[in-house]
C-alpha positions, 0 to 999 in steps of 0.5 A: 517302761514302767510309766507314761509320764514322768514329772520332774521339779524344776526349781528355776526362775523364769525371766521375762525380760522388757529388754529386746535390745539386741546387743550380743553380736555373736549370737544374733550371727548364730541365731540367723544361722540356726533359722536358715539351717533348719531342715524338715524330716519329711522331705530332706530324709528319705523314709522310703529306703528299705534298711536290713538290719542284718546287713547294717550290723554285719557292715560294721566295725564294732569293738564291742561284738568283735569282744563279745565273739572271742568272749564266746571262744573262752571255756565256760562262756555262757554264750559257747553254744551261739551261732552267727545268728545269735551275734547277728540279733546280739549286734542289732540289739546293741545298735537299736539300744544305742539309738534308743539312748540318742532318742530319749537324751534328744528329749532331755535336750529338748526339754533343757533348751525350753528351760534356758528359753525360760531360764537365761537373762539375755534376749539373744540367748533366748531367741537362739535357745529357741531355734534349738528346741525346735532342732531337739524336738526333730531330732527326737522325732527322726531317732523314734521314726527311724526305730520304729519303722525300721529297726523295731522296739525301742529300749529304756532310757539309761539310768546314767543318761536319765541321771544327767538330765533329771539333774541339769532340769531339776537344778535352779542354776540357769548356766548348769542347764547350759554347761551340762547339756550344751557343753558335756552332753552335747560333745558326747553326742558329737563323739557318739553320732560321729563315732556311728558315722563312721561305722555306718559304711553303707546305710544311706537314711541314717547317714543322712540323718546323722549328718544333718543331727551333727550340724545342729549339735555342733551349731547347739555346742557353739553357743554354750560357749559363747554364753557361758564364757561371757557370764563365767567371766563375771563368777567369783573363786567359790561359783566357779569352782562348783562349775568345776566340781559339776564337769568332775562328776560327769567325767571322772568320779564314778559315773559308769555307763550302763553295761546295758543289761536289757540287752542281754536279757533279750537275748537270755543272757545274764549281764552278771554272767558274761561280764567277767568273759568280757573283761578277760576278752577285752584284756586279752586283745587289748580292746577297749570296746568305748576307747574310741568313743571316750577319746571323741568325748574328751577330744570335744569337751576338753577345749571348750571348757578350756575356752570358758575359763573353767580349766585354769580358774581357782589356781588351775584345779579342774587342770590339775584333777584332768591332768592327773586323768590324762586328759590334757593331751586334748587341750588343743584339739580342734575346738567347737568353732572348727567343728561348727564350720566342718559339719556345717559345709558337710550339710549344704547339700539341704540348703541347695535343694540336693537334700530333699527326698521328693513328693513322695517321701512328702506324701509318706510324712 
């Protein structure tokens, strides 16, 4: 890191509002759910299970180090003289950067539903936005306690991701708060933890902990919608069509993800250098290393915005731009109601008392 702290200009009016009449039905179901699904990261999460990363990387199914080994197997790969160990500690880097990412957006995440705790003109969208913050914070806390104590250093925050989120807490736009985070990064986040879910087989801390991290996103998810198709329904052509504009440039125009360079400089390999032997992998096997992800991303984000309006508004731009990208296929995906109840069940175990860890992971916290 190249600094301690980092001060961003937030040009947003704050409300303070002297109405607390409670009027929007749907959220105040949500906002009571939120209260009784909070759960503690001391005695839900048992801290006391020993985690070997080796053997947390070895049990998974990563495309991205199954295209990296037969990068390896091409003449004149930088990366010709490696060892199994080598893919080993290359395997643990990538994960350990993965959840480095998560850690910093949960930051963002907390930081950006303080703002629309600040920012949103209804009372009941204040109070849920509230509930939410308190979710950010512990998951931001989870994600840097699981790194340190049981992975080890954690990486930089991403440009692209540090992009996203100095954009939604610079912009004065209370609803770009909202469709940035709740909406987009939020469903990346849903596609990402499920994605690590399922390649996850057999660490129980960090199941346990994504689970439980997947039932607050998919509730957070839940109420962008909710908010946002009320107040976009009020939108004339011209705002609406910058909503659109905005989901173009976080989904289509441009905006690489991170080949994650710090890694391979860990690792004393130049990014420069191996990508081209990435590339002709990937072709070769037909891998495409974030396919599964990107197709997550797109199965989550793309309903929602369908059920806010944005994808048929202005004659069906933001329909005929996603079309032309092939992302219509999702159209009808299970929407975020779906997701909301299915991750929801899967975390019952904490409100029936099987969650908790004991007194001694108590006594650890």
């Amino acid at each position: 890191m190249d600094e301690a702290i980092h001060v961003i200009e937030d040009h947003a009016d704050r409300l303070f509002l002297w109405d607390y009449g409670r009027e929007r039905g749907q959220l105040v179901t949500l906002y009571n759910k939120a209260m009784a699904s909070q759960w503690s990261s001391v005695t839900d999460l048992d801290w006391s299970i020993d985690v070997d990363p080796e053997r947390l990387v070895a049990e998974q199914d990563s495309p991205l180090l199954a295209v990296t080994r037969l990068a390896g197997r091409l003449p004149g790969s930088p990366l010709a003289a490696w060892s199994e160990k080598e893919y080993s500690q290359l395997g643990i880097e990538f994960f350990k950067a993965s959840l480095s990412q998560f850690m910093h957006g949960e930051q963002g995440a907390m930081m950006t539903a303080a703002k629309i705790v600040e920012t949103v003109p209804w009372i009941d969208a204040k109070y849920y936005a509230s509930t939410q913050t308190m979710d950010e914070a512990r998951h931001t806390e989870v994600f840097a306690r699981y790194l340190s104590t049981k992975l080890g250093s954690a990486y930089p925050m991403s440009p692209y991701l540090k992009g996203q989120i100095w954009s939604l807490l610079e912009d004065s736009r209370w609803d770009i708060a909202y469709l940035g985070m709740q909406i987009v990064i939020e469903s990346l986040a849903l596609a990402a933890f499920g994605d690590m879910l399922r390649q996850t087989t057999g660490e129980p801390l960090l199941r346990k902990l994504l689970r439980y991290v997947m039932a607050d996103e998919a509730r957070h998810v839940a109420f962008g919608v909710l908010t946002l198709s009320e107040f976009y329904s009020s939108l004339g052509s011209a705002e609406l069509r910058e909503r659109q504009e905005f989901l173009l440039d976080n989904t289509l125009r441009g905006r690489a993800r991170a080949t994650t360079p710090e890694v391979w400089e860990r690792m004393g390999v130049s990014v420069d250098a191996v990508m081209p032997f990435l590339v002709e992998a990937a072709g070769a096997a037909k891998i495409n290393p974030a396919g599964g992800f990107a197709r997550g991303f797109f199965a989550k984000l793309v309903p929602n915005v369908r059920r806010l309006g944005l994808l048929d508004a202005n004659d069906g731009y933001l329909r005929q731009k996603w079309g032309e990208a092939g992302l219509l296929e999702f159209e009808f995906s299970d929407d975020t109601g779906t997701d909301y109840e299915t991750y929801d069940a899967v975390a019952e175990d904490r409100a029936t008392g099987a969650g908790a860890a004991g007194a001694g992971a108590a006594a650890e916290g």
